[in-house]
Gaussian input, Z-matrix of N, CA and C with variables (Angstrom, degrees):
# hf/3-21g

backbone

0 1
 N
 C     1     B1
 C     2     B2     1     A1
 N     3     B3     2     A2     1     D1
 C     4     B4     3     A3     2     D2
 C     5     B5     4     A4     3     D3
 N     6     B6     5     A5     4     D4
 C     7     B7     6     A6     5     D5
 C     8     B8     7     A7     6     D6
 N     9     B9     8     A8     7     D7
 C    10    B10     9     A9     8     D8
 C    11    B11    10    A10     9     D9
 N    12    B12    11    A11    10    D10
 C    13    B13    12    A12    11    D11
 C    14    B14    13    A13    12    D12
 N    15    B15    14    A14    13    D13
 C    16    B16    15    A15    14    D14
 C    17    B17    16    A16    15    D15
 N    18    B18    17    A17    16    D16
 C    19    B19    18    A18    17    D17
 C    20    B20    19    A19    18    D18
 N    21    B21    20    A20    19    D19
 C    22    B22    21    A21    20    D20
 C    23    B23    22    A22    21    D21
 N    24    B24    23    A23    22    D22
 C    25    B25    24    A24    23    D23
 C    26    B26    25    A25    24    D24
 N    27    B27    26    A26    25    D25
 C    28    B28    27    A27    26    D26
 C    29    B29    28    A28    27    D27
 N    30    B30    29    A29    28    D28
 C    31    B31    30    A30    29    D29
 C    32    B32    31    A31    30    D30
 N    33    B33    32    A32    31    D31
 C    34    B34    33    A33    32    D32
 C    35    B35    34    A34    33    D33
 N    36    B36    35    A35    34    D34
 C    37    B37    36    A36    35    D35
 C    38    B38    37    A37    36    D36
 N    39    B39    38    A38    37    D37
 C    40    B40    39    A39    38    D38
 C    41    B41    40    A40    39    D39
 N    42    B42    41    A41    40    D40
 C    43    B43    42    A42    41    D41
 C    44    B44    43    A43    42    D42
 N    45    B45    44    A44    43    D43
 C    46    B46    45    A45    44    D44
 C    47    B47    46    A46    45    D45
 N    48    B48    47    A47    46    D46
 C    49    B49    48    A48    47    D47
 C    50    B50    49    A49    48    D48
 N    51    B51    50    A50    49    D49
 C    52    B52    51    A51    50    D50
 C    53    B53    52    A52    51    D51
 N    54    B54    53    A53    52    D52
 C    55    B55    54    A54    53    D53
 C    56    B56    55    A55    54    D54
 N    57    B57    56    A56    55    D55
 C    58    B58    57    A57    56    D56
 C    59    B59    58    A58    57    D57
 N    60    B60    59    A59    58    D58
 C    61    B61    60    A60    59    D59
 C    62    B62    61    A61    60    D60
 N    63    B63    62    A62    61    D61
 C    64    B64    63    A63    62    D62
 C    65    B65    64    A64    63    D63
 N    66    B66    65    A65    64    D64
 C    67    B67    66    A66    65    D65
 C    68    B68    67    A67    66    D66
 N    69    B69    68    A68    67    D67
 C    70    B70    69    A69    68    D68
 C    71    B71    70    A70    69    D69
 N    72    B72    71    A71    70    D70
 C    73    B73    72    A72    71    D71
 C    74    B74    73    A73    72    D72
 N    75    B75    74    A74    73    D73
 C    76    B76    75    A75    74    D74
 C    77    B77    76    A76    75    D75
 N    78    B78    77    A77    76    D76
 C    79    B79    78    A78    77    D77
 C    80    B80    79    A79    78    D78
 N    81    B81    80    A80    79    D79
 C    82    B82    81    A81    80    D80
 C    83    B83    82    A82    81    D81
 N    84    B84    83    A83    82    D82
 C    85    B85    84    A84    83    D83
 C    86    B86    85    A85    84    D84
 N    87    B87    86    A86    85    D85
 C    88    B88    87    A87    86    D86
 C    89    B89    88    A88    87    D87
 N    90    B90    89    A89    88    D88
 C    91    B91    90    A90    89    D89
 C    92    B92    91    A91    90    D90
 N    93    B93    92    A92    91    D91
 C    94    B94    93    A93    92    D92
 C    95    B95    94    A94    93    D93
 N    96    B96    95    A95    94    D94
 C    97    B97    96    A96    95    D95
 C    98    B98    97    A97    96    D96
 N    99    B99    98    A98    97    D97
 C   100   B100    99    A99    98    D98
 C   101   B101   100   A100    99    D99
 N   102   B102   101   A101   100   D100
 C   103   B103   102   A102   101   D101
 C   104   B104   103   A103   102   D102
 N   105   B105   104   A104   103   D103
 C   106   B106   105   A105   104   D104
 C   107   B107   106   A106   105   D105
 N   108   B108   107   A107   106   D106
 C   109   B109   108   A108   107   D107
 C   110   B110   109   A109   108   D108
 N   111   B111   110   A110   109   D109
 C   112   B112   111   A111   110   D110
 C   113   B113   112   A112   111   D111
 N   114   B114   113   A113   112   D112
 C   115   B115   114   A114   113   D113
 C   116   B116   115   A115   114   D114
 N   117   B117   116   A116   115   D115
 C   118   B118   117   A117   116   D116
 C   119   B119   118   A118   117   D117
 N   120   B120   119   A119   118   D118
 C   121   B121   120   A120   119   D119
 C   122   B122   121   A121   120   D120
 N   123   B123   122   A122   121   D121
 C   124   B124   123   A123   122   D122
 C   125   B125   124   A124   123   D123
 N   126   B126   125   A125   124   D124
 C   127   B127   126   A126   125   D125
 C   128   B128   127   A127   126   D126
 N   129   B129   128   A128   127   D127
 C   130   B130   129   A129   128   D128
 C   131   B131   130   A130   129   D129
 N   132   B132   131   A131   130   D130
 C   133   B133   132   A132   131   D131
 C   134   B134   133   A133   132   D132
 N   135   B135   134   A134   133   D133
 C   136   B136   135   A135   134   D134
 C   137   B137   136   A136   135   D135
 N   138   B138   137   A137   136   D136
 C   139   B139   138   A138   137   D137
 C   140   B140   139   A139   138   D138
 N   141   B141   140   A140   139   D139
 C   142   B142   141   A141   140   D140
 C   143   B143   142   A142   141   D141
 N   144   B144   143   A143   142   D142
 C   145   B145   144   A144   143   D143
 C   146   B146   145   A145   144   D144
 N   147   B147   146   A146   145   D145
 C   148   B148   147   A147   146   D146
 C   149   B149   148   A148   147   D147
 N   150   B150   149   A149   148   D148
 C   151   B151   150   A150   149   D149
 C   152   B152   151   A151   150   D150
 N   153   B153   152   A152   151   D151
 C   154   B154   153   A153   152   D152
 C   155   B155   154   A154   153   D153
 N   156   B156   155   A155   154   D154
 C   157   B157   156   A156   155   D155
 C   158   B158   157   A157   156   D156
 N   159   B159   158   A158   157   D157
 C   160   B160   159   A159   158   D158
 C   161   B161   160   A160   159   D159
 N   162   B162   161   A161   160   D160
 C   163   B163   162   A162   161   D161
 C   164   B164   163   A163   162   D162
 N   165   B165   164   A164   163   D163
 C   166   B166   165   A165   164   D164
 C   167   B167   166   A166   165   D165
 N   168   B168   167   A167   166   D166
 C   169   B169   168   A168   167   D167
 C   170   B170   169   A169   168   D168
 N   171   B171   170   A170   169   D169
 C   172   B172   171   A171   170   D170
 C   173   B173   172   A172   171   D171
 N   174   B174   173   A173   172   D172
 C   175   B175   174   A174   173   D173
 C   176   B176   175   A175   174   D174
 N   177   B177   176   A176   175   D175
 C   178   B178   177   A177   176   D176
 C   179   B179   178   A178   177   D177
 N   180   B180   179   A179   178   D178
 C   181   B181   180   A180   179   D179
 C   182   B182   181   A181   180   D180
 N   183   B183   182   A182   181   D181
 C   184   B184   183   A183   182   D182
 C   185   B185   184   A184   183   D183
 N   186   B186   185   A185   184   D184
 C   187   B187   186   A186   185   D185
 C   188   B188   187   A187   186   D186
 N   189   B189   188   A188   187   D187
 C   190   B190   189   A189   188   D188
 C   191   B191   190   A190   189   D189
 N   192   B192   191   A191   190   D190
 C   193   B193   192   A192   191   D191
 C   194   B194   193   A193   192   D192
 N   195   B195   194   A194   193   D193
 C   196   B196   195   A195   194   D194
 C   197   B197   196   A196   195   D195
 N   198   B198   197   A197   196   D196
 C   199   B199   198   A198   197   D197
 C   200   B200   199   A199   198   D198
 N   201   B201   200   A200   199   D199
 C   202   B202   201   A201   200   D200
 C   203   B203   202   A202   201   D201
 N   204   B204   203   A203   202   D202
 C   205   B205   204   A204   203   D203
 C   206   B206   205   A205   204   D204
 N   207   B207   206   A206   205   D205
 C   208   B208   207   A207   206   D206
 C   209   B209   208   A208   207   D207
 N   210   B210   209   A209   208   D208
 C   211   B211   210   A210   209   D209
 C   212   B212   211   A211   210   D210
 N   213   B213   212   A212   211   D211
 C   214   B214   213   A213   212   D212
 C   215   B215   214   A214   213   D213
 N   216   B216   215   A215   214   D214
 C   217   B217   216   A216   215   D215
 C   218   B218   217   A217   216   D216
 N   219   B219   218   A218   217   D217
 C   220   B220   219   A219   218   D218
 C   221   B221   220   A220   219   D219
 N   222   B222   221   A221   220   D220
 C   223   B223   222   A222   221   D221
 C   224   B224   223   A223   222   D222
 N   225   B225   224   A224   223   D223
 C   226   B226   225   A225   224   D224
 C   227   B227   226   A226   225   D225
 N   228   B228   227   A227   226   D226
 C   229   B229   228   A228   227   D227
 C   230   B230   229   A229   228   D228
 N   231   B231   230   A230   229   D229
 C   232   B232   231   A231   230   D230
 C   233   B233   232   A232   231   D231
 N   234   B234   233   A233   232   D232
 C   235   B235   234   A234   233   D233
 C   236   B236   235   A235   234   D234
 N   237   B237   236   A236   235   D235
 C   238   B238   237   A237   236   D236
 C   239   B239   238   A238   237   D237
 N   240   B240   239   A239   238   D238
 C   241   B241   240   A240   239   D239
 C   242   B242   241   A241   240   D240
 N   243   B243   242   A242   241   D241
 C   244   B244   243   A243   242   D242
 C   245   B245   244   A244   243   D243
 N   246   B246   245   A245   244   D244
 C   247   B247   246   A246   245   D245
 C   248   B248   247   A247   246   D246
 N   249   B249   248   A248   247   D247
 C   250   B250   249   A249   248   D248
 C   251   B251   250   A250   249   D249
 N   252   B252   251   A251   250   D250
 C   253   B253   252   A252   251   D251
 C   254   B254   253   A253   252   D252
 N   255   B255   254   A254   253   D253
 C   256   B256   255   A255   254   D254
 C   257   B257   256   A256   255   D255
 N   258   B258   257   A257   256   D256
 C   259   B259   258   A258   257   D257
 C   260   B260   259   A259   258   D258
 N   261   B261   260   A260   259   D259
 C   262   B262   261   A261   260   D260
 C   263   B263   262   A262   261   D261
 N   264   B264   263   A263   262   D262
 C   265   B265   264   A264   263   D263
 C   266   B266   265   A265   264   D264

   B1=1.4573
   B2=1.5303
   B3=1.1751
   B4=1.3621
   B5=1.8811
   B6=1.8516
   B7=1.5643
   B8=1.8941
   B9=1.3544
   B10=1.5642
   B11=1.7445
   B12=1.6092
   B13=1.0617
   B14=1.9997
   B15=1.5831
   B16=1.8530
   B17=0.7507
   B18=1.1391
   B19=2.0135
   B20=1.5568
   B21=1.3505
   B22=1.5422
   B23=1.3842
   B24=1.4135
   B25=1.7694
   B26=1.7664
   B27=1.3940
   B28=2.1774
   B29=1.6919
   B30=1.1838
   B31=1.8465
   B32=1.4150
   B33=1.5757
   B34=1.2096
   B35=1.1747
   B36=1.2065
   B37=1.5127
   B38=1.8258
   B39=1.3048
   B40=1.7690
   B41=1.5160
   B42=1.2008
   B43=1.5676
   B44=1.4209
   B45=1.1086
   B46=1.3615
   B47=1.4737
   B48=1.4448
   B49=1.3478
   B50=1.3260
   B51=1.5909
   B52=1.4403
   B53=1.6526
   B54=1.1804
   B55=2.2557
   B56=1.2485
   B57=1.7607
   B58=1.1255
   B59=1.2644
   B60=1.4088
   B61=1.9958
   B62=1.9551
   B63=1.5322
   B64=1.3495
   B65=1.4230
   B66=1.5189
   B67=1.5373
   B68=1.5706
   B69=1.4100
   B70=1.6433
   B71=1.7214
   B72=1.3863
   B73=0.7327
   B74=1.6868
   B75=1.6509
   B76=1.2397
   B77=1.3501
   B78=1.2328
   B79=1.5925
   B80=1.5189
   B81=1.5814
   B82=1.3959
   B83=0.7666
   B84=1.9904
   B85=1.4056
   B86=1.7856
   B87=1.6360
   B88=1.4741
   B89=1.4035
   B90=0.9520
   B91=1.4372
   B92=2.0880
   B93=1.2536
   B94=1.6399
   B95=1.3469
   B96=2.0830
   B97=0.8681
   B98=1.5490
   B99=1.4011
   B100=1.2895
   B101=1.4690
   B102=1.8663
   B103=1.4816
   B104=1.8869
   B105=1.8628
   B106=0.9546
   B107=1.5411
   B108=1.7122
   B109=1.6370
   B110=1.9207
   B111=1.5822
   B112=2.1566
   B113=0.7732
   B114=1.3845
   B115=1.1128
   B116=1.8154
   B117=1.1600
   B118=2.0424
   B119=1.1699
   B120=1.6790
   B121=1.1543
   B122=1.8841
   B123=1.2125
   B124=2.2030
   B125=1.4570
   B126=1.2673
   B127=1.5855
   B128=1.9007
   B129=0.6769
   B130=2.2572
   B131=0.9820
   B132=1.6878
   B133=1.6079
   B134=1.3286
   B135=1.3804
   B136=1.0805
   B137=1.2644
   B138=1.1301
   B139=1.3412
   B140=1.6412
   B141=1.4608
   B142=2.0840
   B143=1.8922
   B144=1.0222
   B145=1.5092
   B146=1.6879
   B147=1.3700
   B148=1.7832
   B149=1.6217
   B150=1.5630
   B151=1.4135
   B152=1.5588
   B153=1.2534
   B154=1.3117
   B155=1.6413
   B156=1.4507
   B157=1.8151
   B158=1.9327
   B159=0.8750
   B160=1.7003
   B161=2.2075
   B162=1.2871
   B163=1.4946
   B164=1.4978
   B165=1.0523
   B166=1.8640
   B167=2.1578
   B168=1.2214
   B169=1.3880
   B170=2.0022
   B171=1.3217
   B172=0.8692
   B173=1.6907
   B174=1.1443
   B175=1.7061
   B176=1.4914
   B177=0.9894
   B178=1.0378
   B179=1.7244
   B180=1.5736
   B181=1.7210
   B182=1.4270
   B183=1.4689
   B184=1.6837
   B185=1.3464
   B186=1.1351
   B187=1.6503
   B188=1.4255
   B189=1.2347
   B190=1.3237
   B191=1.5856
   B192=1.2547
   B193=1.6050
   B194=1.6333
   B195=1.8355
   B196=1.5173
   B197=1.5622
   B198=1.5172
   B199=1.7307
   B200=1.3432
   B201=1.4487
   B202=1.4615
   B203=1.1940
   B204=1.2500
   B205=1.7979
   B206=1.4884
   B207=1.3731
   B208=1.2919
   B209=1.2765
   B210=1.3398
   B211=1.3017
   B212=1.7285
   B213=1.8636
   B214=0.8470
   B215=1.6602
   B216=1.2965
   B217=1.5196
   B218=1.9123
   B219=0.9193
   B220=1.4163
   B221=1.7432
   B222=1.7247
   B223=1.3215
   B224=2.2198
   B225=0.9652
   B226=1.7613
   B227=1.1883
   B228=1.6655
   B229=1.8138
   B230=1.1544
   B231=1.4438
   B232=1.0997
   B233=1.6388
   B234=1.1857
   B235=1.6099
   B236=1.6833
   B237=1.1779
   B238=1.4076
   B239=1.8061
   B240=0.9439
   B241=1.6090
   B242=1.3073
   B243=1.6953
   B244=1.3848
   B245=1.7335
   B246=1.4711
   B247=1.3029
   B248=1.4615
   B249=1.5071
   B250=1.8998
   B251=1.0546
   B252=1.6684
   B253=0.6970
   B254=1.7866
   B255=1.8237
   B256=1.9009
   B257=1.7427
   B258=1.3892
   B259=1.5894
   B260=1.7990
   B261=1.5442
   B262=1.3659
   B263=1.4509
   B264=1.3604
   B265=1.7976
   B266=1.5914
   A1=109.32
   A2=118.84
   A3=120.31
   A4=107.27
   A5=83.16
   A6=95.71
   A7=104.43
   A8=106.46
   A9=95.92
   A10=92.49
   A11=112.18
   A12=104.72
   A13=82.08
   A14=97.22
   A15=121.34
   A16=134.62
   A17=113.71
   A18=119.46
   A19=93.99
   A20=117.87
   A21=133.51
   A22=132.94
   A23=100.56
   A24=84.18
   A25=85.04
   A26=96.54
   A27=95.14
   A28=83.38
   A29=93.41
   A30=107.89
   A31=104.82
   A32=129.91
   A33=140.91
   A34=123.96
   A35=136.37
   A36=132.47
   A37=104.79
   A38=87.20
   A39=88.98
   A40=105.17
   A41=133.66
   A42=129.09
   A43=110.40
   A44=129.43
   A45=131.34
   A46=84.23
   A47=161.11
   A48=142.14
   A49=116.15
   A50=108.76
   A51=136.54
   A52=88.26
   A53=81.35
   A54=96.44
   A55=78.51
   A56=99.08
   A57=133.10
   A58=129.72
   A59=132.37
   A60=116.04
   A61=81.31
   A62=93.54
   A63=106.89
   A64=109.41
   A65=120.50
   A66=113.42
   A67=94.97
   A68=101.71
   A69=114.69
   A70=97.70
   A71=148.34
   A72=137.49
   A73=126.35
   A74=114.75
   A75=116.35
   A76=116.92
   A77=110.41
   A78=124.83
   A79=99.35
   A80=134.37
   A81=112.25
   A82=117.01
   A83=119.84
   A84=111.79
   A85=122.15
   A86=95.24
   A87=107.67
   A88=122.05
   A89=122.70
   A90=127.07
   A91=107.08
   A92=89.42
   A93=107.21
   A94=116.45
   A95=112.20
   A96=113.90
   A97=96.09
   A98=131.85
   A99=149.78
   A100=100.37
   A101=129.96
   A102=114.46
   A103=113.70
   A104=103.30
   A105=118.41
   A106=125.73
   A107=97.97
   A108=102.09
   A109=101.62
   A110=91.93
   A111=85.77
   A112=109.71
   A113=108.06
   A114=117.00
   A115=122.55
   A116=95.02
   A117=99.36
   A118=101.40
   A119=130.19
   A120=114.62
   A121=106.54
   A122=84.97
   A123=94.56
   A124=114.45
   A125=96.20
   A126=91.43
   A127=103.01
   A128=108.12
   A129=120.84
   A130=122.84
   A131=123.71
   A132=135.60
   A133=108.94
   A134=79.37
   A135=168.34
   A136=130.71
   A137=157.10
   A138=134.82
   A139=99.56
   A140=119.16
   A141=120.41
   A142=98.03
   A143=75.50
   A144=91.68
   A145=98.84
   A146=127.85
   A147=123.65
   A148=97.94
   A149=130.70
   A150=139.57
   A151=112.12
   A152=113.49
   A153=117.98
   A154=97.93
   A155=106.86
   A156=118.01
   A157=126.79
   A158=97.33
   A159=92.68
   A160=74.52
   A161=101.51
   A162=114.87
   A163=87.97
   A164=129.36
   A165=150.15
   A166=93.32
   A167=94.47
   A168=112.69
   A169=107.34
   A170=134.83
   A171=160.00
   A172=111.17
   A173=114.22
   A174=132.36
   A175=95.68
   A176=141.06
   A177=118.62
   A178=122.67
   A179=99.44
   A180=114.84
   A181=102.66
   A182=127.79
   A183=116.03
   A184=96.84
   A185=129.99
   A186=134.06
   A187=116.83
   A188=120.42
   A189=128.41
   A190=98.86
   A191=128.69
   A192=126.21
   A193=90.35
   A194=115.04
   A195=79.15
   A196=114.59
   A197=113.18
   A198=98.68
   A199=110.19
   A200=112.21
   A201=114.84
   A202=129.83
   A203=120.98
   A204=129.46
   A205=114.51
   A206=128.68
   A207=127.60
   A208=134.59
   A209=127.55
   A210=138.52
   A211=125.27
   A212=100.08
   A213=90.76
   A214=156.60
   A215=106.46
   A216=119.78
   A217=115.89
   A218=80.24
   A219=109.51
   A220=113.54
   A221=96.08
   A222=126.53
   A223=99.55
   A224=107.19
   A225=101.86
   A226=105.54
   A227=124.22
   A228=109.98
   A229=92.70
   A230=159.67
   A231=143.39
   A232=132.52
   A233=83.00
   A234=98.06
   A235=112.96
   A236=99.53
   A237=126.90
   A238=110.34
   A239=114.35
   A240=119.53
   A241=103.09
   A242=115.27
   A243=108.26
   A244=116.77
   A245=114.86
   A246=129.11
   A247=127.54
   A248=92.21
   A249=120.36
   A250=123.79
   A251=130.06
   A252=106.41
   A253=97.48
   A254=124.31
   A255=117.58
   A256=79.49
   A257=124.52
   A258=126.84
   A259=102.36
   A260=87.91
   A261=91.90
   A262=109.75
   A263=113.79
   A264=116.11
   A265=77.61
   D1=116.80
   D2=-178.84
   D3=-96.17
   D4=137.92
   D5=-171.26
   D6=-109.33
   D7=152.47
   D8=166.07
   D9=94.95
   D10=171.16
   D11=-168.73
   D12=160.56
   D13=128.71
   D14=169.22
   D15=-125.47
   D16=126.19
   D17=-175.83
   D18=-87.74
   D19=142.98
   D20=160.80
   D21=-125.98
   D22=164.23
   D23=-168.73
   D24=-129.60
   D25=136.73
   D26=-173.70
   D27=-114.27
   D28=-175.12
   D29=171.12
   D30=-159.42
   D31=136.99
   D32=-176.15
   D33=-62.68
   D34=84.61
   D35=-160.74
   D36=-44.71
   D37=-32.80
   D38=-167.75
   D39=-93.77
   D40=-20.83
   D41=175.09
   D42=-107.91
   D43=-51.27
   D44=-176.36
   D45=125.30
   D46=-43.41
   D47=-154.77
   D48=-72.07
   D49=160.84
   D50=-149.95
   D51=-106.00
   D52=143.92
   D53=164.52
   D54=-155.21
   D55=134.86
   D56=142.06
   D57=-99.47
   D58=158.89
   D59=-158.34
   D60=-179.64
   D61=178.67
   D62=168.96
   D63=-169.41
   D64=160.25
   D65=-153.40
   D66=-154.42
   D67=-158.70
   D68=165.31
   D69=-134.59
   D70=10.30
   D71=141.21
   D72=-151.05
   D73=116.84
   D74=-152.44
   D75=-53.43
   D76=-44.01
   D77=-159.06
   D78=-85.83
   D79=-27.00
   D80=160.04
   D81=-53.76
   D82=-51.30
   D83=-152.20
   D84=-79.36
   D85=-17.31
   D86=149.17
   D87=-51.83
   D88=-53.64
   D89=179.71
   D90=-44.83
   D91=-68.35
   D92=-167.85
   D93=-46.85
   D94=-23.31
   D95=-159.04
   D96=-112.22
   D97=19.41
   D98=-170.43
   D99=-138.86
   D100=-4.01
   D101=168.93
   D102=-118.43
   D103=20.78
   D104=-177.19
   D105=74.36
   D106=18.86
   D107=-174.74
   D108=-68.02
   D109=-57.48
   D110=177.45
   D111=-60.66
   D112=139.93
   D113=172.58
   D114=-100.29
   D115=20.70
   D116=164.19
   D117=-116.54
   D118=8.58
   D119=-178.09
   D120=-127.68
   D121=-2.97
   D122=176.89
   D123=-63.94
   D124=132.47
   D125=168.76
   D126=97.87
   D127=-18.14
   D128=-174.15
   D129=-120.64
   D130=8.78
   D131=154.35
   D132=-89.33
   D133=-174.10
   D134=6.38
   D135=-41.17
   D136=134.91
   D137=-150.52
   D138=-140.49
   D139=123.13
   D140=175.88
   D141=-91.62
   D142=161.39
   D143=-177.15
   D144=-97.36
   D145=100.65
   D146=-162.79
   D147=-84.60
   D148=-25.49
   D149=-144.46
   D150=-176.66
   D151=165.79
   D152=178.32
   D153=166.45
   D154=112.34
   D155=157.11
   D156=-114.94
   D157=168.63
   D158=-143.39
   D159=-113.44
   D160=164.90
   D161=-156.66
   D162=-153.11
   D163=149.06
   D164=-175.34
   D165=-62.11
   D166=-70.44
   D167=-164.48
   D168=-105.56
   D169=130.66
   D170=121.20
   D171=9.34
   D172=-57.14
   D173=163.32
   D174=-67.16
   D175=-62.37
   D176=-152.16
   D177=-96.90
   D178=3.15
   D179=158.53
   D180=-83.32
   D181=-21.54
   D182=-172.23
   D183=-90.21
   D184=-30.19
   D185=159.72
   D186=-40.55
   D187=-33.92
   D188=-158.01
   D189=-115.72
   D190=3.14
   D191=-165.81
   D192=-136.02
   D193=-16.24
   D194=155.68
   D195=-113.68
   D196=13.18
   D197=162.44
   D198=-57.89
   D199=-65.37
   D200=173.76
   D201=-29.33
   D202=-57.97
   D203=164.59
   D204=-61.94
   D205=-7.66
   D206=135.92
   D207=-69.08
   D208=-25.76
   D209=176.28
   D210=-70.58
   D211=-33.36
   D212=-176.82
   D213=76.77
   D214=-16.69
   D215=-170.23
   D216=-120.06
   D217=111.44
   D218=-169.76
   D219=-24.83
   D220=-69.36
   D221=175.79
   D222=-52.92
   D223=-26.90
   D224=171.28
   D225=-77.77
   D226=-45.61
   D227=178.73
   D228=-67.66
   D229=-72.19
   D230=-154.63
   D231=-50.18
   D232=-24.74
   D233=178.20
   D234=-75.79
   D235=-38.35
   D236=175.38
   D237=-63.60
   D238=-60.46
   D239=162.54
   D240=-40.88
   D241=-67.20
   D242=-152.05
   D243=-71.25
   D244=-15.19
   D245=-179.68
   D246=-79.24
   D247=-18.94
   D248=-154.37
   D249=34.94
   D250=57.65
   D251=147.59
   D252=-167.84
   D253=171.74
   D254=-162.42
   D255=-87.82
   D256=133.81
   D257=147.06
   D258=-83.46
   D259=140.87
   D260=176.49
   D261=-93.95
   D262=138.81
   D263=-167.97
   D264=-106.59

């Protein structure tokens, strides 16, 4: 049973765009998403890992990775990188 669960924020080495996602382990899902396994993210890497915070439960990092992907606004992931860390509104 896997415990724990991270929302991340990558950036496109080659475009400049943001993906946000969340997993149970960062650096695979970095990987997978840099050997063309996703497929919303193939083809638009290289992809850095800009951020990543860790959440109790798994549910409740996908909770938190799709407010964000509702929001939309660029200048909020960035802010978020540059602060290190998600404020909860």
């Amino acid at each position: 049973m896997q415990t724990g669960g991270y929302v991340y924020i990558m950036k496109s080495v080659s475009n400049g765009h943001y993906y946000i996602g969340s997993c149970g382990d960062v650096d695979k899902r970095v990987q997978e998403h840099n050997s063309g396994v996703t497929k919303s993210t193939k083809n638009k890497g290289p992809w850095e890992i800009n951020f990543f915070q860790k959440y109790d439960t798994i549910r409740e990092a996908r909770q938190i990775e799709y407010k964000l992907k509702k929001l939309k606004r660029k200048d909020y992931l960035e802010e978020i990188i540059k602060e290190g860390k998600i404020r909860k509104k």
